[in-house]
PAVEXZA-343909 format. One line per field, with one value per residue (C-alpha): x, y, z. Coordinates in steps of 0.05 Angstrom, whole numbers, padded with zeros to 5 digits. Example, Ala and Ser with C-alpha at 12.3 -4.5 7.8 and 13.67 -1.06 7.14 Angstrom:
east: 00246 / 00273
north: -00090 / -00021
up: 00156 / 00143
//
This chain:
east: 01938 / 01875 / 01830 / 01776 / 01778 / 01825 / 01773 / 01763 / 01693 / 01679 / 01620 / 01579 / 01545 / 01479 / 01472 / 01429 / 01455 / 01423 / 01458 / 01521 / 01516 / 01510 / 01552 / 01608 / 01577 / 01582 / 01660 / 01666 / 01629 / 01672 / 01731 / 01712 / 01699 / 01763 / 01793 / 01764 / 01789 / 01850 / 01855 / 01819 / 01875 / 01937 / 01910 / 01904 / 01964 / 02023 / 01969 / 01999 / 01957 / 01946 / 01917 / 01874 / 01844 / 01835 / 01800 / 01750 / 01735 / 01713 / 01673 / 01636 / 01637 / 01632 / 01588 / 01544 / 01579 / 01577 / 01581 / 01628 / 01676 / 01675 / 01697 / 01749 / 01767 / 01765 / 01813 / 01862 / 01858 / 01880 / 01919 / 01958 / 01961 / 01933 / 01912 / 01869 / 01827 / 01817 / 01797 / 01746 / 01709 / 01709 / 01674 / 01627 / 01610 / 01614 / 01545 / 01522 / 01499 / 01428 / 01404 / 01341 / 01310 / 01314 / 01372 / 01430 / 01485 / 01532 / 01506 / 01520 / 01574 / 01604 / 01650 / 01665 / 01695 / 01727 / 01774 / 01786 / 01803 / 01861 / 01878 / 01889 / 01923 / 01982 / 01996 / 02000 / 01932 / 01956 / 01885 / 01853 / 01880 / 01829 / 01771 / 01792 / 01804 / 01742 / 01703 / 01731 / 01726 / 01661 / 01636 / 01578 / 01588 / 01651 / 01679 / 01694 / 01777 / 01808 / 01888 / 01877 / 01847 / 01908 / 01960 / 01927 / 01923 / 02011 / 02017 / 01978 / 02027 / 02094 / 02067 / 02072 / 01993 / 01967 / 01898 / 01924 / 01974 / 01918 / 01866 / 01932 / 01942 / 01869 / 01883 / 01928 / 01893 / 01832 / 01862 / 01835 / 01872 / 01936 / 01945 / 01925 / 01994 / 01983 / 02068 / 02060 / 02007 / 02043 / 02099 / 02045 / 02003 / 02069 / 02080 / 02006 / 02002 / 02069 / 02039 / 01980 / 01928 / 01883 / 01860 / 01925 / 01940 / 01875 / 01886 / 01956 / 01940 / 01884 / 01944 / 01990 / 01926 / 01912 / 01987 / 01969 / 02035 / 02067 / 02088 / 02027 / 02034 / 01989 / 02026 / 02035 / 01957 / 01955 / 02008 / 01965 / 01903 / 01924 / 01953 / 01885 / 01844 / 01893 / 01892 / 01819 / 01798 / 01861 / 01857 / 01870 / 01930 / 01876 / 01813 / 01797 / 01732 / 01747 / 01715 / 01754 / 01770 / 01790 / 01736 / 01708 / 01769 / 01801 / 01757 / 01775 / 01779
north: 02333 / 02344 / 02404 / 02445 / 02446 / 02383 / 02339 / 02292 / 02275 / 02271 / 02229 / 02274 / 02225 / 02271 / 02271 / 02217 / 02160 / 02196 / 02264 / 02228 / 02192 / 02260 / 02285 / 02232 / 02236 / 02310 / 02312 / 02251 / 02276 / 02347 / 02300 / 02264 / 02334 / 02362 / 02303 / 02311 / 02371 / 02355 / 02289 / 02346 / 02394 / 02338 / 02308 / 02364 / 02397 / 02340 / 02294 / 02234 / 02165 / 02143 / 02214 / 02224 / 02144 / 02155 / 02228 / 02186 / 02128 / 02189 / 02225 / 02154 / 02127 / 02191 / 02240 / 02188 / 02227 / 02172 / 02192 / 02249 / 02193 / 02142 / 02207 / 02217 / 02142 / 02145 / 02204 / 02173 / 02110 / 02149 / 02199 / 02174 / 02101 / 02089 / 02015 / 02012 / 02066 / 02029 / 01971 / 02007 / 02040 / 01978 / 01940 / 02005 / 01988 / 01916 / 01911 / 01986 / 02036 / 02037 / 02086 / 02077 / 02135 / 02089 / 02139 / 02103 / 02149 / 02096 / 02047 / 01975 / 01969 / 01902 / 01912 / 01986 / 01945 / 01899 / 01948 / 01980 / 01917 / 01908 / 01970 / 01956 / 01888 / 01922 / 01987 / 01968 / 01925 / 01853 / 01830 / 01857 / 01798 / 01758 / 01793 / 01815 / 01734 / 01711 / 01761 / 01735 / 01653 / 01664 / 01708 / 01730 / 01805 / 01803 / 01752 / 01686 / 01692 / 01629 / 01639 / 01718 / 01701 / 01656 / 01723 / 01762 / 01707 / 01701 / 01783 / 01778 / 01714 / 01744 / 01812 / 01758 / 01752 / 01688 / 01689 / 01697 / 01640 / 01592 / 01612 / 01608 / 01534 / 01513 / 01538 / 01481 / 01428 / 01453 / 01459 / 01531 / 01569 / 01517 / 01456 / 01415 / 01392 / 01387 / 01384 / 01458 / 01472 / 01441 / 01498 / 01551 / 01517 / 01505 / 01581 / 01593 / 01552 / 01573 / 01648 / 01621 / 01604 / 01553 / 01542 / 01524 / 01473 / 01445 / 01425 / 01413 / 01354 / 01326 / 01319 / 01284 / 01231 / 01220 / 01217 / 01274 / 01316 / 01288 / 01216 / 01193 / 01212 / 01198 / 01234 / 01295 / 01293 / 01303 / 01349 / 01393 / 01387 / 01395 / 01472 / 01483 / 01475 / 01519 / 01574 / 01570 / 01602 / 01650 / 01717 / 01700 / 01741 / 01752 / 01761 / 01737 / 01725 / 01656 / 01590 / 01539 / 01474 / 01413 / 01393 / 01386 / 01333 / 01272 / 01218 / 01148 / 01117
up: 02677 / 02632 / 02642 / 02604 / 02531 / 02534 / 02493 / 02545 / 02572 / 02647 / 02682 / 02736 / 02767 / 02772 / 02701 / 02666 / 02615 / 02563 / 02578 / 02583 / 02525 / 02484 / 02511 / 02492 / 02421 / 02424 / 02432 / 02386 / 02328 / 02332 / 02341 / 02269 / 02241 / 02263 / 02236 / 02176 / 02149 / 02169 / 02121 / 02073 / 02076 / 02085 / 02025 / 01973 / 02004 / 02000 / 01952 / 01987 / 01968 / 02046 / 02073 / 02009 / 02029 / 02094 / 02071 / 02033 / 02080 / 02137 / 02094 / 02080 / 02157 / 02192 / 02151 / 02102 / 02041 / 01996 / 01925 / 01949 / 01984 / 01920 / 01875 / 01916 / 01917 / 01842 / 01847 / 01891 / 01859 / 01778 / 01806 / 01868 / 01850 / 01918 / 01904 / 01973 / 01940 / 01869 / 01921 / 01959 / 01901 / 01865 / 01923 / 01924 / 01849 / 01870 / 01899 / 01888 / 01949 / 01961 / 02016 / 02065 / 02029 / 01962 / 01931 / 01898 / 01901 / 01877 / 01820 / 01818 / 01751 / 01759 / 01691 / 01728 / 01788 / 01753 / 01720 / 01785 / 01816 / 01756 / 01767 / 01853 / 01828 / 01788 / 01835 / 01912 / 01935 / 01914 / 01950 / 01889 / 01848 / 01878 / 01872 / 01793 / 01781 / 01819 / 01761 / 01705 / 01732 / 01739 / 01677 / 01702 / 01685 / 01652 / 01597 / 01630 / 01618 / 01664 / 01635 / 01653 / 01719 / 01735 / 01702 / 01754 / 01818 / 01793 / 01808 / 01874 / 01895 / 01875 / 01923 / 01977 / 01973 / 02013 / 01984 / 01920 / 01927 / 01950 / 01884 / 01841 / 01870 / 01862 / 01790 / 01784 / 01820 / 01779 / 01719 / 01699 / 01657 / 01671 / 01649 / 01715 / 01757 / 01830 / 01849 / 01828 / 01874 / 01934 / 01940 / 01936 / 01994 / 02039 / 02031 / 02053 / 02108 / 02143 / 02142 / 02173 / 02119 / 02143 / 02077 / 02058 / 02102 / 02096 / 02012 / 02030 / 02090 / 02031 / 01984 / 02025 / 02042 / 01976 / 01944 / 01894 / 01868 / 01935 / 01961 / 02006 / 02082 / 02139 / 02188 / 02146 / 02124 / 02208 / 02213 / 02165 / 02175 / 02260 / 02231 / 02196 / 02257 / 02302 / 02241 / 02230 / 02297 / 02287 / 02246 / 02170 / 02136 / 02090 / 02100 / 02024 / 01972 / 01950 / 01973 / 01938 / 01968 / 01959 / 02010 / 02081 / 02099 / 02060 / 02018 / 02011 / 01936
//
């Protein structure tokens, strides 16, 4: 049975919603706090990668540190090999931090993030491989490098990435950085679409109605493109970066 001290807010219905309310906040904010040096001293105690993350991501969310939290991303990231970390500061760097008061305490570097993003890729964030390959297809702040997009898209796939699969098969049916084959891409949207990729089995159903790397097939095109429409309104696997498609549905010759 809970009692005083025990953390837990109770409603007295003579006192106002306002009172309430800071009441809840009150306990919650001392909650976060105590929470917080707790991650602090787990993390520079045992140094372990998921503690020292989670450190980081409280001091951003729950006290508005946010240069303090992308050092200690940074610091995770070199030090632990915590790839989540790499990924987080890089989407800091990503799109920079820009305050209501006009302060930037972290700077847009879009070659900065890039090498973070590698850096996530090869450790433990395989969801990285996206975002690093997206960079370099596009070569808008880094050198336009399609064969070491595709490298990195292969090392997001093999880590049982789905996102990464689907970018490494529009790579094929593209041609960027491959030499275009779509019977290559096939496998890699089959293993997409049975984890649940809409995307997936949305290319897949417009290869099968156009005969492309597969033998035509009207009732597959259905099949697949009945599985994209059940796994669009679903939670993605991955909640990814990349656009590419084939298209909104198939188109006649």
């Amino acid at each position: 049975m809970s009692g005083p001290g025990d953390g837990v807010v109770r409603v007295d219905e003579k006192k106002s919603k306002e009172e309430i309310t800071a009441e809840f906040n009150k306990v919650q904010n001392e909650y976060y706090n105590s929470l917080i040096v707790e991650m602090k001293d787990d993390c520079e105690t045992y140094r372990k990668a998921t503690e020292c993350h989670e450190y980081a991501k409280l001091m951003i969310e729950r006290l508005g540190k946010f240069r303090e939290g992308f050092e200690q991303y940074k610091k995770n990231c070199y030090e632990y090999e915590a790839g989540a970390s790499c990924h987080s500061a890089g989407h800091m760097l990503l799109q920079g931090i820009e305050l209501a008061d006009g302060s930037s305490p972290v700077e847009k570097d879009v070659p900065a993030a890039a090498e973070l993003f590698a850096r996530a890729c090869n450790t433990t964030n395989p969801r990285s491989c996206v975002a690093i390959a997206r960079l370099l297809q596009f070569g808008k702040f880094v050198e336009k490098d399609y064969k070491k997009a595709f490298e990195y898209l292969t090392t997001g796939c093999n880590k049982q990435n789905t996102e990464s699969c689907f970018s490494k098969a529009n790579c094929y049916l593209q041609g960027m950085g491959v030499e275009q084959d779509y019977s290559k891409a096939i496998p890699l949207l089959e293993r997409g679409c049975e984890l649940g990729h809409h995307r997936s089995c949305h290319n897949l159903g417009v290869l099968y109605y156009h005969g492309k790397g597969v033998e035509k097939d009207l009732d597959k095109f259905k099949l697949y493109n009945e599985k994209a429409q059940i796994f669009r309104f679903q939670k993605d696997p991955f909640q990814g970066t990349t656009k590419q498609h084939l298209g909104s549905g198939p188109v006649a010759h």
